[in-house]
LOSE-114450 format. One record per residue (C-alpha): residue in three letters; y, x, z; residue number from 1. Coordinates in pm, 1 decimal. Example, Ala and Ser with C-alpha at 12.3 -4.5 7.8 and 13.67 -1.06 7.14 Angstrom:
% residues 2
(ALA; (-450.0; 1230.0; 780.0); 1)
(SER; (-106.0; 1367.0; 714.0); 2)
% end
This chain:
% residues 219
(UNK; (-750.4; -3203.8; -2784.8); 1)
(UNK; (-681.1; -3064.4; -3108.1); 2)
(UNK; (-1042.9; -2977.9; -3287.3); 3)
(UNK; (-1013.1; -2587.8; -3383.6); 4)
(UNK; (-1290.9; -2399.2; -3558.9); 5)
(UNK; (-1399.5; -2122.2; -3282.5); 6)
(UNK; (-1507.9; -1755.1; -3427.2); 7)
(UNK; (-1819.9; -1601.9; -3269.0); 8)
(UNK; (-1705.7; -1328.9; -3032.5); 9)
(UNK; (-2042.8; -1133.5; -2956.9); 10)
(UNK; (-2064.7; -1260.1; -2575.0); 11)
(UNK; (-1820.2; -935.0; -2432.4); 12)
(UNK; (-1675.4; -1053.1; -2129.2); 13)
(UNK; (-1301.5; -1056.4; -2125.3); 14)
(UNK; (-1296.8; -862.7; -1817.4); 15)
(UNK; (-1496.7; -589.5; -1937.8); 16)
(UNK; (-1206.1; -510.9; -2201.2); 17)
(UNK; (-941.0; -255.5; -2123.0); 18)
(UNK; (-591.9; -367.8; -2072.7); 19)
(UNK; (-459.6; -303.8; -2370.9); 20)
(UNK; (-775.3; -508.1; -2545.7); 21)
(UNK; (-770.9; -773.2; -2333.2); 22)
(UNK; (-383.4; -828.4; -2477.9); 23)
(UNK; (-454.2; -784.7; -2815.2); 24)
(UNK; (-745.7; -1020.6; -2808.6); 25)
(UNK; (-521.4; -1267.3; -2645.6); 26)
(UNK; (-296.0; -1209.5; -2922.4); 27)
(UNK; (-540.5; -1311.0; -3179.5); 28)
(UNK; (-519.6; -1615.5; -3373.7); 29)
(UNK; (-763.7; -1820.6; -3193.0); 30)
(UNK; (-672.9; -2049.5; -2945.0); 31)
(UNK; (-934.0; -1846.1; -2639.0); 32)
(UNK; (-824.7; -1695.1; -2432.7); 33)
(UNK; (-536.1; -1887.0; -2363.3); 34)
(UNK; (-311.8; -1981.3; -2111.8); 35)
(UNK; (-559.8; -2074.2; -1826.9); 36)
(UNK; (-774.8; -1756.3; -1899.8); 37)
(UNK; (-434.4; -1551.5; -1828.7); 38)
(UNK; (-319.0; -1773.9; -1534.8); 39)
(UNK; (-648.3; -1720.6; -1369.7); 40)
(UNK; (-583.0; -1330.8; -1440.3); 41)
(UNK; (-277.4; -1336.4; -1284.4); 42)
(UNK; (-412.2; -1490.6; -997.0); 43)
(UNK; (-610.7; -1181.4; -977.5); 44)
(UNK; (-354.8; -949.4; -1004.0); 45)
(UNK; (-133.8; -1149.5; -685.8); 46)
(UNK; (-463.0; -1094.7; -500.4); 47)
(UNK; (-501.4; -751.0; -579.6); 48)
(UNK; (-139.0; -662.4; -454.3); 49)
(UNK; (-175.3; -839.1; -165.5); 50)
(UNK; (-512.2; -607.9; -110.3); 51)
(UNK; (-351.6; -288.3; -200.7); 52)
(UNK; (-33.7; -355.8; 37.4); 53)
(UNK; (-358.9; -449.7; 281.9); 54)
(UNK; (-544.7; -105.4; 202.3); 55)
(UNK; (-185.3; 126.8; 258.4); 56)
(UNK; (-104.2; 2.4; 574.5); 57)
(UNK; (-434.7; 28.5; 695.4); 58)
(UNK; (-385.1; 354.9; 624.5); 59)
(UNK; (-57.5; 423.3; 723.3); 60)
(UNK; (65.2; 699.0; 972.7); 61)
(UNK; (142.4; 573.2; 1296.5); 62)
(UNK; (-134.3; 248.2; 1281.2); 63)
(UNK; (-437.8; 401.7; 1338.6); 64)
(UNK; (-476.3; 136.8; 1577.3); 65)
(UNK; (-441.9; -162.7; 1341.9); 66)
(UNK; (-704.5; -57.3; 1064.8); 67)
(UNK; (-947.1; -351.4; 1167.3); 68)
(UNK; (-683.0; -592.6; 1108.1); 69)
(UNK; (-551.8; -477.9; 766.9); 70)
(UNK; (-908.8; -398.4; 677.3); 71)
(UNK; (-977.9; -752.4; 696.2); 72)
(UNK; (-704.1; -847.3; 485.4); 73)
(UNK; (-799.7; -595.2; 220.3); 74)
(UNK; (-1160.3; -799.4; 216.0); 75)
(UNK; (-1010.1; -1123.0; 169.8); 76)
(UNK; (-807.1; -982.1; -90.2); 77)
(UNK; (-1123.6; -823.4; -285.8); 78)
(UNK; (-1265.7; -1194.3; -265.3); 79)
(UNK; (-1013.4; -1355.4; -373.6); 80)
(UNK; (-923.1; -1106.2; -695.9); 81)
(UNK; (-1355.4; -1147.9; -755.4); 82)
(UNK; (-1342.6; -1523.1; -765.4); 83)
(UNK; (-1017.1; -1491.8; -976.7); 84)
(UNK; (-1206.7; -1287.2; -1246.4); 85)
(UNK; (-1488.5; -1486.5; -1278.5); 86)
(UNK; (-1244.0; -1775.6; -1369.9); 87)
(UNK; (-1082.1; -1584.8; -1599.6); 88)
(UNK; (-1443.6; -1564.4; -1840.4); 89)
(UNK; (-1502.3; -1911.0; -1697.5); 90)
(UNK; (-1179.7; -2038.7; -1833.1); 91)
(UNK; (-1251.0; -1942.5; -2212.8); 92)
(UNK; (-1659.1; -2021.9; -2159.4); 93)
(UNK; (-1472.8; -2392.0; -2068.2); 94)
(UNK; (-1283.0; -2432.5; -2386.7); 95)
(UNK; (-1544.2; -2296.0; -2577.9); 96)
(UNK; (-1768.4; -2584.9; -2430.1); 97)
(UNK; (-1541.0; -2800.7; -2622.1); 98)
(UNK; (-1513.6; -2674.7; -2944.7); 99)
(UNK; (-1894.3; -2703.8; -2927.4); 100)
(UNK; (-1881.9; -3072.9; -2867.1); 101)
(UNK; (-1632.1; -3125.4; -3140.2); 102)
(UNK; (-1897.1; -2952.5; -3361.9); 103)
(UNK; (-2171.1; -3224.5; -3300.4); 104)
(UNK; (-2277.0; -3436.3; -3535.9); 105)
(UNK; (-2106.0; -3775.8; -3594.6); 106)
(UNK; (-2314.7; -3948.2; -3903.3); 107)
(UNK; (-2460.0; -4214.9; -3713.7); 108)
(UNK; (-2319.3; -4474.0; -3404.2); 109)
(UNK; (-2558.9; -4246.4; -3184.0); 110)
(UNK; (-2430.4; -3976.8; -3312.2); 111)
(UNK; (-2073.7; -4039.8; -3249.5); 112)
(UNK; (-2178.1; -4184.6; -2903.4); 113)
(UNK; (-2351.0; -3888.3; -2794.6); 114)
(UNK; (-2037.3; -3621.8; -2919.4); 115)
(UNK; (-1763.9; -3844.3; -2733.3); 116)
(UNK; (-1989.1; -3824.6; -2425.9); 117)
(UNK; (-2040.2; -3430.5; -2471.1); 118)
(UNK; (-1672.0; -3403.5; -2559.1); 119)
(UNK; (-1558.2; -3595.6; -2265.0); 120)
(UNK; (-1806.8; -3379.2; -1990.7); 121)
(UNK; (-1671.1; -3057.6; -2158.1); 122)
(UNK; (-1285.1; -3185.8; -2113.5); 123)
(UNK; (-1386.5; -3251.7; -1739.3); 124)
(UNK; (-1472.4; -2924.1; -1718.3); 125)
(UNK; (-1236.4; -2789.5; -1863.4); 126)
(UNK; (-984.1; -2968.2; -1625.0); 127)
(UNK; (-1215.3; -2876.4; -1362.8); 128)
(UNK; (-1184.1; -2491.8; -1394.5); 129)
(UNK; (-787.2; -2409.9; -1398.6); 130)
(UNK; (-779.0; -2665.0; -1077.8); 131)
(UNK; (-1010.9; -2404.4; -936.6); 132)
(UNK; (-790.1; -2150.0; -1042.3); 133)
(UNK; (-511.1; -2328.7; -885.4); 134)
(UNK; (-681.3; -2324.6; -536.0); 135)
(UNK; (-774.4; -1988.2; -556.2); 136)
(UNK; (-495.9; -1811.1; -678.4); 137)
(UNK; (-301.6; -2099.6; -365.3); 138)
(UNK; (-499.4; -1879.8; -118.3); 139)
(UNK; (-315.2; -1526.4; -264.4); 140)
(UNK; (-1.9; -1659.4; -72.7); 141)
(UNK; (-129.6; -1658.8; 252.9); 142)
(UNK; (-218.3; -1277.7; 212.6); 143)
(UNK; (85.7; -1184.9; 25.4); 144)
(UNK; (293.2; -1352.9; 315.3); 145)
(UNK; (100.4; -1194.9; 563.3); 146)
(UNK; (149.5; -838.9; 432.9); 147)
(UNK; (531.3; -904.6; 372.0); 148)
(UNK; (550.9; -1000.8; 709.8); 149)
(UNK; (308.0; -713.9; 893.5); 150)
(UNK; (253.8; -504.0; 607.2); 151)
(UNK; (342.8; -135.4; 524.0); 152)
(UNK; (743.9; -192.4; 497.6); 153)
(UNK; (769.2; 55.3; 208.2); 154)
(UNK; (503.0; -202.2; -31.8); 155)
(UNK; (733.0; -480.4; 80.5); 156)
(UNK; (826.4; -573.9; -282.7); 157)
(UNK; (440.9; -516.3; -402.5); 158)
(UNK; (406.0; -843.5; -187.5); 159)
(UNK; (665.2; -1017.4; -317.8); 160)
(UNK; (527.4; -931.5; -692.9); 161)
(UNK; (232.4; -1031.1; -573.3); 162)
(UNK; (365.3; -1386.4; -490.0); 163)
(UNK; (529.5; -1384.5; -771.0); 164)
(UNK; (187.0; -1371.5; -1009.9); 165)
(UNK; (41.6; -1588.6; -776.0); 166)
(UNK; (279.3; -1897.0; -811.7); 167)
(UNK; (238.7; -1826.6; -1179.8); 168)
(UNK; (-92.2; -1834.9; -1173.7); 169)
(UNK; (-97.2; -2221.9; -1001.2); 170)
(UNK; (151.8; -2333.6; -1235.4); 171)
(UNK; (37.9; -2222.4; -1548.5); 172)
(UNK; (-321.9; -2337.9; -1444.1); 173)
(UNK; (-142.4; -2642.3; -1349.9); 174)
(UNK; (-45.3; -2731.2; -1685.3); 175)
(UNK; (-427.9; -2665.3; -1841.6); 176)
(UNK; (-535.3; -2943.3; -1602.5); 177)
(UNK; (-269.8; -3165.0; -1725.3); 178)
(UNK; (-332.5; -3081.2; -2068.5); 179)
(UNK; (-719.5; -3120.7; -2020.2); 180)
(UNK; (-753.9; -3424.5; -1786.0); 181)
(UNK; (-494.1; -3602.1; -1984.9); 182)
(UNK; (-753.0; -3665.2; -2284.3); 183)
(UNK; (-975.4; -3786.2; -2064.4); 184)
(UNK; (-1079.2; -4165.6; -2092.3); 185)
(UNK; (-1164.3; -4250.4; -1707.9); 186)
(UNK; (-788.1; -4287.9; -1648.8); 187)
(UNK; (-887.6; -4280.2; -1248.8); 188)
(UNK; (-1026.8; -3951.0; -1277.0); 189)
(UNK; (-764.2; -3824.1; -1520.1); 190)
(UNK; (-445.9; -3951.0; -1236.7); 191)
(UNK; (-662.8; -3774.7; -962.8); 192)
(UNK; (-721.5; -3413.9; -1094.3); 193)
(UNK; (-328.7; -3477.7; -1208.5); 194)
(UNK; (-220.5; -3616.9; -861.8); 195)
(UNK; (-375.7; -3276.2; -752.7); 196)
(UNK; (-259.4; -3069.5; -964.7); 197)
(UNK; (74.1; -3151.6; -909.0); 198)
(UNK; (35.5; -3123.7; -486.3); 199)
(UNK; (-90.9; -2739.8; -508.7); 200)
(UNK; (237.6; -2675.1; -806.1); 201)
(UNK; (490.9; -2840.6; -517.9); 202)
(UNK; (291.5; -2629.3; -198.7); 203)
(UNK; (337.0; -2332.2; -480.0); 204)
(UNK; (677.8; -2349.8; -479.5); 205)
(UNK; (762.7; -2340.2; -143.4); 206)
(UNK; (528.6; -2057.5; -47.3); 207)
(UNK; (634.0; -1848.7; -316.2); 208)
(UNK; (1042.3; -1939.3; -199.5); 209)
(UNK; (956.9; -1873.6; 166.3); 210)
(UNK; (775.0; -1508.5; 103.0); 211)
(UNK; (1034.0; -1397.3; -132.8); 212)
(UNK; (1308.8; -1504.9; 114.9); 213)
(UNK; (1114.8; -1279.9; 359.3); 214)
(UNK; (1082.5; -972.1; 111.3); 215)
(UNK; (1458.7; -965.8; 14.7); 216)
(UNK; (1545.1; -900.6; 407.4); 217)
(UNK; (1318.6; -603.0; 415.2); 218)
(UNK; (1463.7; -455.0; 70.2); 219)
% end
């Protein structure tokens, strides 16, 4: 982990920023937010197609009858886009954790001790998080399928977008794990956050192949 001097940001949450700021501030030259703050965002995004394809066919003429069951799919898509958000502040607040650690002092042997054992904890973490991304934003595809499948025919391809972001979202988280666990010292820990890592990036790929197979017969 390369030791980068953080700036002080005044403690606004990146989800409080517009659109437009929350690019602009990822364009910054600083190294947060990075790529598993916007993996974790567009983990949020999948969900929240998924819930909007949810919302318009509860709503749609002709299925007054079936507003219970897209109702509850527009819930689970609200949760999941929630929990997706909070990782996306969590994300940063993780590498930030580091950069604090690198900033310990390292004058004496106890010193030094005590900063490899903060640094290490904080690169847990921060391997910790984006797998958490990756198992949230692996839950989008079981909505997204769901609406592609039973869903309002005419959001079809809001689905498959929404599939799309979410398959992103577990591979680029996929590679902050990597990155993260791989500077870990317990190799055993590192190989199983890795090991896992990799699983949820191969189920990723096939859900995202078998619910854009689906969408391109309905276009």
């Amino acid at each position: 982990m390369i030791e980068y001097l953080c700036e002080e940001e005044g403690g606004k949450k990146l989800v409080d920023l517009t659109v437009e700021g929350f690019a602009k501030e990822t364009s910054r030259e600083s190294p947060a937010p990075g790529g598993g703050t916007i993996a974790a965002y567009m983990g949020a995004l999948g969900a929240a197609l998924g819930a909007m394809v949810a919302n318009l066919s509860s709503h749609k003429p002709g299925w007054d009858d079936r507003w219970q069951e897209f109702s509850h799919w527009a819930d689970k898509g609200q949760e999941m886009m929630h929990n997706l958000l909070h990782l996306v502040d969590e994300d940063t607040e993780a590498f930030n954790r580091i950069m604090a650690a690198f900033g310990l002092p390292k004058k004496t042997d106890a010193d030094k001790q005590a900063r490899t054992d903060a640094i290490q904890a904080a690169t847990l973490y921060a391997a910790q998080v984006p797998l958490q991304t990756m198992k949230e934003s692996f839950r989008v595809f079981e909505l997204c399928k769901a609406m592609a499948e039973i869903g309002n025919p005419n959001s079809v391809s809001d689905a498959g977008v929404g599939a799309l972001a979410a398959r992103a979202a577990v591979l680029g988280a996929g590679m902050n794990v990597k990155i993260n666990a791989g500077s870990l010292i317990d190799k055993e820990v590192s190989g199983k956050l890795i090991a896992e890592a990799n699983d949820l990036i191969a189920k990723a790929n096939v859900a995202e192949a078998e619910i854009v197979a689906i969408v391109e017969t309905k276009l």
